[in-house]
C-alpha positions as CSV (number, residue, x, y, z in Angstrom):
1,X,7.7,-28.8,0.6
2,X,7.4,-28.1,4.2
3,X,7.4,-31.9,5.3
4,X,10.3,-33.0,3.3
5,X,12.3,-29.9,5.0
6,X,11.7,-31.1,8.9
7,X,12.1,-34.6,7.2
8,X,15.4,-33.9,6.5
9,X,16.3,-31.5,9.6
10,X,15.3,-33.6,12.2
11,X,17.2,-36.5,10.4
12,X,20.3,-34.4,11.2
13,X,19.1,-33.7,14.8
14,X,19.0,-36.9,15.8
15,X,22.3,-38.0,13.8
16,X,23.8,-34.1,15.9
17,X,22.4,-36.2,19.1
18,X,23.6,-39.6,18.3
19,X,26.7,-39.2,16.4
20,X,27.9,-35.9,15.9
21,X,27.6,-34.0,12.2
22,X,30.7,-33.2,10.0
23,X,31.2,-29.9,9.3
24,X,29.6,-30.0,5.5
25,X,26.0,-32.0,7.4
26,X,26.1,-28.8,9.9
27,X,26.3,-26.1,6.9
28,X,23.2,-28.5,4.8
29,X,21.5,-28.6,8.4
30,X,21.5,-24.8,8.5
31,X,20.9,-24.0,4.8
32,X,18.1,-26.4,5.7
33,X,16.6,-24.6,8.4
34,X,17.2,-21.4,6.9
35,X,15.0,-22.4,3.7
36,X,12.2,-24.0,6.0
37,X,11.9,-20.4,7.9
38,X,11.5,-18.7,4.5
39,X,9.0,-21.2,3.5
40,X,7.1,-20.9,6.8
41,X,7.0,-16.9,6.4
42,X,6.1,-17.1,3.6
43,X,3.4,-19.0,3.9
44,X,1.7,-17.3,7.3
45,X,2.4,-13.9,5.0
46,X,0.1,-15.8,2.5
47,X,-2.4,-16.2,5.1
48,X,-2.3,-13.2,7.2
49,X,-2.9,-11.3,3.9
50,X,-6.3,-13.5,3.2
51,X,-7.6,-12.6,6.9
52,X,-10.4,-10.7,7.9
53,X,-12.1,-9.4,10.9
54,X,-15.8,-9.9,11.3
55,X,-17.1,-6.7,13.1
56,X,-19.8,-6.3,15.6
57,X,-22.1,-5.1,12.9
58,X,-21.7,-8.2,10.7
59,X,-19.0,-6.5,7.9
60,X,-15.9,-8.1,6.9
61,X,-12.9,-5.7,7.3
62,X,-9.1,-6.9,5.7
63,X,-6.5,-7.3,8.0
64,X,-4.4,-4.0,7.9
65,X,-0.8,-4.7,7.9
66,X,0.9,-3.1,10.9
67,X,3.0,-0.3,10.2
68,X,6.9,-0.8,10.4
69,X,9.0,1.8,12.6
């Protein structure tokens, strides 16, 4: 899913550096980007919730989500 988002996003980066995009490629370019942020999140949420820290002692701890202010 990832690949075929930068596929598509750096197809319109280089047509934004060679030609110019109209103003409906510049809202699919962002709606684009928008989507592969989500996906990227949401996949280092995926793997930040799977992590864990190997103490001194030789005992797995889980990651502990840091607490929002």
């Amino acid at each position: 899913m990832l690949d075929e988002l930068l596929v598509k996003i750096n197809y319109y980066a280089n047509k934004e550096k060679t030609e110019g995009l109209t103003p409906e490629e510049l809202t699919e370019r962002d709606a684009l980007r928008k989507q592969y942020l989500f996906e990227f999140r949401k996949n280092l949420r995926g793997m930040m919730e799977n992590a864990y820290i190997k103490n001194e002692d030789g005992t797995l701890e889980k990651l502990k989500r840091k607490s929002e202010k």
